[in-house]
C-alpha positions in Angstrom: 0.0 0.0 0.0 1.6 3.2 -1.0 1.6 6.7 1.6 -1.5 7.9 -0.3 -3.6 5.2 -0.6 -2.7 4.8 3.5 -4.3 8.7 4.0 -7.2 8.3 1.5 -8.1 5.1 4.2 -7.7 7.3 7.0 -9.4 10.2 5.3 -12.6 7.9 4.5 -12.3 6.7 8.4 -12.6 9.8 9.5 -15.0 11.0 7.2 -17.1 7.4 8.5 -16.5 8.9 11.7 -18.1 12.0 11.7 -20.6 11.0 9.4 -21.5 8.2 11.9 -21.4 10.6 14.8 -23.4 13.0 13.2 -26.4 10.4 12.1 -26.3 9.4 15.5 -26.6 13.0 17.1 -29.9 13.7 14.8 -31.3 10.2 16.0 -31.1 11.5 19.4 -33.6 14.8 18.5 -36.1 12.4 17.2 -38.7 11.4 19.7 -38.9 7.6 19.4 -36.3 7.1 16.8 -33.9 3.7 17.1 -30.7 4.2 18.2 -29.5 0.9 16.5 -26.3 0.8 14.6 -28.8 0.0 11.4 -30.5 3.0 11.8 -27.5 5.0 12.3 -25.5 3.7 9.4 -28.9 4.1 7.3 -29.2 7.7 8.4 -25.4 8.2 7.9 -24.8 6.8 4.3 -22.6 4.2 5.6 -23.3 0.3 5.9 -23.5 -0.9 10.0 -19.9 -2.8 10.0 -18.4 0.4 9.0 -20.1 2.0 11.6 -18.8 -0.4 14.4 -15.6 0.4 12.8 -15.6 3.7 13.6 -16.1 3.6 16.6 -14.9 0.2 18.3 -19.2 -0.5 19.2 -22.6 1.8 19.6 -21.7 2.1 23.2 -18.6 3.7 22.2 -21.0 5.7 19.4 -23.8 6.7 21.4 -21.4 8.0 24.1 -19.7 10.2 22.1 -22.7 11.9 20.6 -24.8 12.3 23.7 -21.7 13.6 25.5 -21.0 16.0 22.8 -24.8 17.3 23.5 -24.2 17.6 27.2 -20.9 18.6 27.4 -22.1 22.6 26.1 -25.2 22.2 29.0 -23.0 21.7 31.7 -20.3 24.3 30.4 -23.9 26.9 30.2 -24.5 25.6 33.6 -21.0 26.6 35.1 -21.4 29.9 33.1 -24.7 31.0 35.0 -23.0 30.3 38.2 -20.4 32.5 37.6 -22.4 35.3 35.8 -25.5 35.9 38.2 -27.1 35.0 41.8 -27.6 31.0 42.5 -31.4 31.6 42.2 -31.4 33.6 39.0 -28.9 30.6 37.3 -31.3 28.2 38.4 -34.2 29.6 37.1 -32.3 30.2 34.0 -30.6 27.0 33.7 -33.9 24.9 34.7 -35.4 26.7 31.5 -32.8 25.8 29.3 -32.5 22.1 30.4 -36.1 21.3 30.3 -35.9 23.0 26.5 -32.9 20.8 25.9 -34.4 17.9 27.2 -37.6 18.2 25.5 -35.5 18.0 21.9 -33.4 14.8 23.0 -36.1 12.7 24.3 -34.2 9.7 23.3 -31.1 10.3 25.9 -32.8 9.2 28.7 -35.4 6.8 26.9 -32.6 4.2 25.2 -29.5 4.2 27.5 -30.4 1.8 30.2 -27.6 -1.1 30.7 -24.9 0.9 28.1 -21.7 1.2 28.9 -21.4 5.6 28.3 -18.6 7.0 30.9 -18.1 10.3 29.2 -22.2 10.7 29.3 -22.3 9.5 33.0 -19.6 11.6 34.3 -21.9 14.9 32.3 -24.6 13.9 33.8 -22.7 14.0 37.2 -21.8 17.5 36.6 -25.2 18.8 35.5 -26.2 17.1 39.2 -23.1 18.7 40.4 -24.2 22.0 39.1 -27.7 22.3 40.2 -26.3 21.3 43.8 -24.1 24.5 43.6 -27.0 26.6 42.6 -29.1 25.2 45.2 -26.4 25.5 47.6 -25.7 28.9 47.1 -29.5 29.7 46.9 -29.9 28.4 49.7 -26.4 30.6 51.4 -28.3 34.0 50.2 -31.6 32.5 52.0 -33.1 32.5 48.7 -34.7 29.2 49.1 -35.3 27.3 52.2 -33.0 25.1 54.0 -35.3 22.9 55.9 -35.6 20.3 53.3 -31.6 18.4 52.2 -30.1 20.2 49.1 -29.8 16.5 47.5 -33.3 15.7 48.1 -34.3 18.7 46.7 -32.0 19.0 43.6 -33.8 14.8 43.3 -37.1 16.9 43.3 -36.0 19.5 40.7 -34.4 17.2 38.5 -36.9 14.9 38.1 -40.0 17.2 38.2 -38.1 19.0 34.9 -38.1 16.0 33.7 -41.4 15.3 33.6 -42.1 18.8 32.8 -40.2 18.2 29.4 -41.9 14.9 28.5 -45.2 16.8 28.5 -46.6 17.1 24.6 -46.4 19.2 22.9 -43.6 21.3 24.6 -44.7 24.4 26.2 -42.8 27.3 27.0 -45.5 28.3 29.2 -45.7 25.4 30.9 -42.2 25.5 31.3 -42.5 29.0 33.1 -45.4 27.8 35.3 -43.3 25.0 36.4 -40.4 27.4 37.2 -42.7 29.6 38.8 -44.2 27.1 40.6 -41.1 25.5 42.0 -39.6 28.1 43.2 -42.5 29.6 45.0 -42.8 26.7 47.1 -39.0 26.6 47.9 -39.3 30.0 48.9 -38.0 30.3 52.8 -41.0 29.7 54.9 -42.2 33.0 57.0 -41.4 32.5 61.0 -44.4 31.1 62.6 
């Protein structure tokens, strides 16, 4: 095999690569689309052993293009922590999750029993930062402190959750939930 033959290969892996990665990404905006290595390869052009190729598995696959979703939510996360008041970034970032949840149904719905470390430590973080913001919500008496900041970041997570799931997707609903949830973490008046 001569040198150029040798970089047109690796030129068409890489190509297979992002193509792959790519098909896989635009799965993962389409409620109740299969995340199979078919239905990648079918989306992407390419044939399903050349898929596997590409990335050593779908695990491997699917990791890389649901952590390459997350990784810009956590970084916006981080941002809003730095930029404005715990309680303003959680309002803010609760919005923007549930939005970004709502258009990637299928990152929750398919990923039971898959091997995805790069997605699992993201989702850590996103936990990680909505702890902060409760945390320090919770510092400038902006929310109450008589229920555990875990159990309530469990509570906010999940209700969003649900909250994005809804059909159709509702900004409104969105801001009632917001509204809603923070009202009732709210500090509690003495008795």
């Amino acid at each position: 095999m001569s040198a150029s033959e040798g970089r047109g290969r690796r030129a068409d892996a890489v190509r297979n690569r992002r193509l792959a990665l790519e098909a896989a990404t635009a799965l993962l905006a389409e409620p109740g689309a299969a995340l199979t290595v078919e239905a990648i390869a079918n989306k992407a052009g390419l044939g399903a052993g050349t898929v596997v190729r590409a990335f050593g598995g779908k695990d491997a696959l699917l990791d890389a293009a649901v952590s390459g979703l997350l990784e810009p939510v956590a970084r916006r996360g981080r941002d809003l922590l730095n930029e404005t008041s715990p309680e303003q970034a959680l309002r803010t970032f609760l919005a923007e999750l549930i939005a970004f949840q709502s258009a990637h149904h299928a990152i929750s719905d398919q990923f039971g029993g898959l091997n995805l470390p790069a997605t699992t430590a993201l989702r850590a973080e996103l936990v990680r930062v909505v702890e902060e913001m409760v945390t320090g919500a919770r510092q400038d008496s902006a929310i109450r402190t008589d229920i555990d900041p875990a159990t309530t970041t469990v509570l906010i997570g999940e209700l969003a959750y649900a909250v994005a799931r809804s059909r159709p997707a509702s900004r409104q609903l969105t801001d009632a939930f917001i509204t809603v949830l923070m009202d009732g973490l709210r500090p509690r008046p003495p008795a």
